[in-house]
C-alpha positions in Angstrom: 68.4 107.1 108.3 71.6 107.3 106.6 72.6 104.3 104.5 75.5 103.3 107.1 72.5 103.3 109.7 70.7 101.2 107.8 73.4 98.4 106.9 74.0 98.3 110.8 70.1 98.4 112.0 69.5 95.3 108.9 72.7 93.5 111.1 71.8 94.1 114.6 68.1 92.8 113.8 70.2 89.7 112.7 69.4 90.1 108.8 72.0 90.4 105.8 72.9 92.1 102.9 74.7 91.2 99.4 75.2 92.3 96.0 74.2 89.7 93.2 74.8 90.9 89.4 74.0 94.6 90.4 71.0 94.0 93.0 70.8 94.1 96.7 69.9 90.6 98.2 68.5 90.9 101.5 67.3 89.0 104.7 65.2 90.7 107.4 63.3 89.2 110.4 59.7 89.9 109.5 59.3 92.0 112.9 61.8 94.1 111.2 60.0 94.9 108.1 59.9 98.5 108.3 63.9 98.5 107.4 62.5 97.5 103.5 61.3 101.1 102.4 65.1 102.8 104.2 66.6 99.8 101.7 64.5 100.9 98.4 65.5 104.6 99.8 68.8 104.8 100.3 69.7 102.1 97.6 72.5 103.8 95.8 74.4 104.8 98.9 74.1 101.3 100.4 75.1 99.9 97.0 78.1 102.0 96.8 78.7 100.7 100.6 78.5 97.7 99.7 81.0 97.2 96.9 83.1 99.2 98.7 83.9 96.2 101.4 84.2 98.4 104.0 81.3 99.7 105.9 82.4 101.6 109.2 79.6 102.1 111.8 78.2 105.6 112.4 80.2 107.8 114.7 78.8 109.0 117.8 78.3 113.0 118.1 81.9 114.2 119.2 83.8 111.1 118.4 86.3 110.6 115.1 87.5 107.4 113.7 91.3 107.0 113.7 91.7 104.1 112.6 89.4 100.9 111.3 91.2 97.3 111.6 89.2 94.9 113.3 90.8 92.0 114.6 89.8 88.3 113.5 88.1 86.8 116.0 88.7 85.4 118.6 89.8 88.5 120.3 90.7 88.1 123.9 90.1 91.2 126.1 92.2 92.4 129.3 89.6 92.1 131.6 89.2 88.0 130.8 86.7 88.2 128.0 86.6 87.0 124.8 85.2 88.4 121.4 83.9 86.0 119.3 81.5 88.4 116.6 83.8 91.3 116.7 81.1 93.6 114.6 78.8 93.4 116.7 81.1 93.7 119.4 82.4 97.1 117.9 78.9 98.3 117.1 77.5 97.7 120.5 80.9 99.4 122.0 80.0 102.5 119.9 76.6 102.7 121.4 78.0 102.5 125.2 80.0 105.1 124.2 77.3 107.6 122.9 75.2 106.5 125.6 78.1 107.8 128.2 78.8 110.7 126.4 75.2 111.7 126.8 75.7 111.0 130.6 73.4 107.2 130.4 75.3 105.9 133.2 73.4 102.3 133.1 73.1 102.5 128.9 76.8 103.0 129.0 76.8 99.4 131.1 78.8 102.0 134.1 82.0 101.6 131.8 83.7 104.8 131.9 84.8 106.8 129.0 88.2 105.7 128.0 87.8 102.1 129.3 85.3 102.1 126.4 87.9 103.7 124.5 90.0 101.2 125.5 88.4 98.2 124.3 87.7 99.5 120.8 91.3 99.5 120.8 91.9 96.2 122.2 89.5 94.7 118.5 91.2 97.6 116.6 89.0 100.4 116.4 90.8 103.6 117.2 88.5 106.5 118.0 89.1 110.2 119.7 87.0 112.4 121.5 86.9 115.8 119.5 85.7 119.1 120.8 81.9 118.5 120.6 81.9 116.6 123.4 
């Protein structure tokens, strides 16, 4: 795992991470125990990540990041939703997407490609399909 795949895995499992006075503070459900050791090993990238401020979610294979400025929630969608964690709303976007690009219908939740494009836009994600796809 890179050390972006590990800062999102340690969120989606509903854990945390922080810097205090140069170390990584952390929180993991225990069922998610085996993200520890992908901590200790990628420690200085995830460090770096971290004081950076700004950790972007991996990329799906043939998709580019245009542009990263996610809205403040509450974000209200065109089709009469509403975002209220807009992280995890990006990060579980992404995943539709790759799961569509590989042709997972049902993973994809049937949305097609650019409505999923779409409503990264709508929280401020801007992505593009390259030439991988």
């Amino acid at each position: 795992m890179t050390a972006t795949e590990v800062l999102h895995a340690v969120k989606k499992a509903g854990g945390s991470l922080a810097m205090y006075g140069g170390k990584i503070k952390y929180t993991i459900p225990k069922r998610e125990a085996w993200l520890v050791p992908e901590l200790r090993q990628q420690r200085e990238e995830i460090v770096a990540l971290l004081q950076q401020g700004t950790v972007f979610p991996p990329m799906p294979a043939g998709v580019r990041l245009v542009r990263w400025a996610p809205k403040q929630p509450p974000v209200e969608l065109e089709q009469c939703s509403m975002v209220i964690d807009v992280d995890m709303f990006i990060f579980s976007t992404l995943e539709q997407l790759q799961a569509r690009l590989e042709g997972k219908d049902f993973l994809a939740g049937n949305w097609a490609l650019r409505e999923l494009i779409e409503r990264l836009e709508q929280v401020g994600v801007e992505v593009e399909l390259t030439d991988e796809c």
